[in-house]
Structures are given as C-alpha cells and as structure tokens.
C-alpha positions as CSV (number, residue, x, y, z in Angstrom):
1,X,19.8,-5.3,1.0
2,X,16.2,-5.6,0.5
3,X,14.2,-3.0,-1.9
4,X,10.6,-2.1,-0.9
5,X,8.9,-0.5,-4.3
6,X,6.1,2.1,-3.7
7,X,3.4,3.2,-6.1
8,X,2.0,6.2,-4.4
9,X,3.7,8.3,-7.1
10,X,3.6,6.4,-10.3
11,X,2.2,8.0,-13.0
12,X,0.7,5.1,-14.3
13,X,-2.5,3.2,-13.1
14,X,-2.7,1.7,-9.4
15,X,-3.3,-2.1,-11.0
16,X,-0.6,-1.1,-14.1
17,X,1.8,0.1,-11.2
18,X,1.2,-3.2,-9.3
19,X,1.6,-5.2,-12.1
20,X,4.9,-3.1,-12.9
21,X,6.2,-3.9,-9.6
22,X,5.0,-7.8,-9.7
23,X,7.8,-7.9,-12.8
24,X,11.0,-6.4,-10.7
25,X,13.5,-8.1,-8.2
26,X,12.2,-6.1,-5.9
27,X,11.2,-8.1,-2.6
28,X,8.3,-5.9,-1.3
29,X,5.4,-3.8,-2.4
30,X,5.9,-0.9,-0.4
31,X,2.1,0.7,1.0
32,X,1.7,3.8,2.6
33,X,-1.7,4.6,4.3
34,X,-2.5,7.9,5.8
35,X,-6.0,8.9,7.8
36,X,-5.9,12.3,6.6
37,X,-5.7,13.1,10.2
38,X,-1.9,12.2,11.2
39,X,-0.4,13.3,8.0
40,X,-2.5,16.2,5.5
41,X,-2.9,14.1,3.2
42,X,-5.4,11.5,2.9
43,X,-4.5,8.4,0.1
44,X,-5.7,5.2,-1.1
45,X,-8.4,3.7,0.9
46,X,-8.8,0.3,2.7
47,X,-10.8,-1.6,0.4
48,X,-9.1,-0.2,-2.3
49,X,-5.8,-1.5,-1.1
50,X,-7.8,-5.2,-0.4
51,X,-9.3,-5.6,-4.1
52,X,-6.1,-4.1,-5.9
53,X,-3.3,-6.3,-3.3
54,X,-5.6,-9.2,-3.0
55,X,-3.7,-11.6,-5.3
56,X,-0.1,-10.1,-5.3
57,X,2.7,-11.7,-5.1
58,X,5.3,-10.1,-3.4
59,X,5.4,-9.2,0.3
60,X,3.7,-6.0,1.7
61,X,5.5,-3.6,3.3
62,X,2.9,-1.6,5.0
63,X,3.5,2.1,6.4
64,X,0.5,3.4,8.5
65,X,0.3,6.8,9.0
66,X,-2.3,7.2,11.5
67,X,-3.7,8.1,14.6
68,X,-6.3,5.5,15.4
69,X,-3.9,2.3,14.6
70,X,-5.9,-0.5,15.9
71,X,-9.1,0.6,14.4
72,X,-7.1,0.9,10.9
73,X,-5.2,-2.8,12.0
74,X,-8.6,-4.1,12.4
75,X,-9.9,-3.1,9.0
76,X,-7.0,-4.0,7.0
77,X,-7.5,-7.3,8.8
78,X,-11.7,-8.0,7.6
C-alpha cells in the first residue's frame, strides 16, 4: 500500500504542512485543485502550488477538480 498525504486541511502553514509531510514515510504529496466551477469551492491556486511544490521531494499526487482540464494541464505545465 502506498499513502498519498494531503494538506488541504492542516491547520498549520501550507510551507509548515509541506515540510511536515517531506518528514513522513509517506510516498506522495497528495494535491487537490478545484476551479471553483466544478466543485463550490475554489482552493489553492496555480502558482501558489509552483512556488510552494517547486523543490519537494516526494511524488505529486495531483487531483483536478475541474471543468476546463487542458487549460488547467497547460498551466500547471508553464
């Protein structure tokens, strides 16, 4: 079994959280993105994701919650 760790809900800072997760056994950073348009809510943004995820060192495991995927693909790509 592999464990995927999210930070959407920690109640600590996004880089603290990362950093948290760096530390565990866990294989994967787990990263949900949402449009705001296919789910209500809207969370972290792209660039955000980029400058905080830019030097980690675990895998990504990226859920995308959203309508326009290849538009959001592309981004997450530049």
């Amino acid at each position: 079994m592999e464990i995927a760790v999210s930070f959407l809900k920690s109640p600590h800072t996004l880089e603290e959280t990362i950093k948290r997760i760096e530390e565990t056994s866990a294989e994967y950073i787990h990263v949900d993105l949402a449009d705001g348009l296919f789910v209500s809510n809207k969370n972290y943004n792209w660039n955000l994701m980029h400058s905080l995820l830019d030097n980690h060192q675990k895998d990504l495991d990226i859920h995308l919650m959203t309508l326009d995927l290849e538009r959001n693909i592309e981004e997450s790509l530049s």
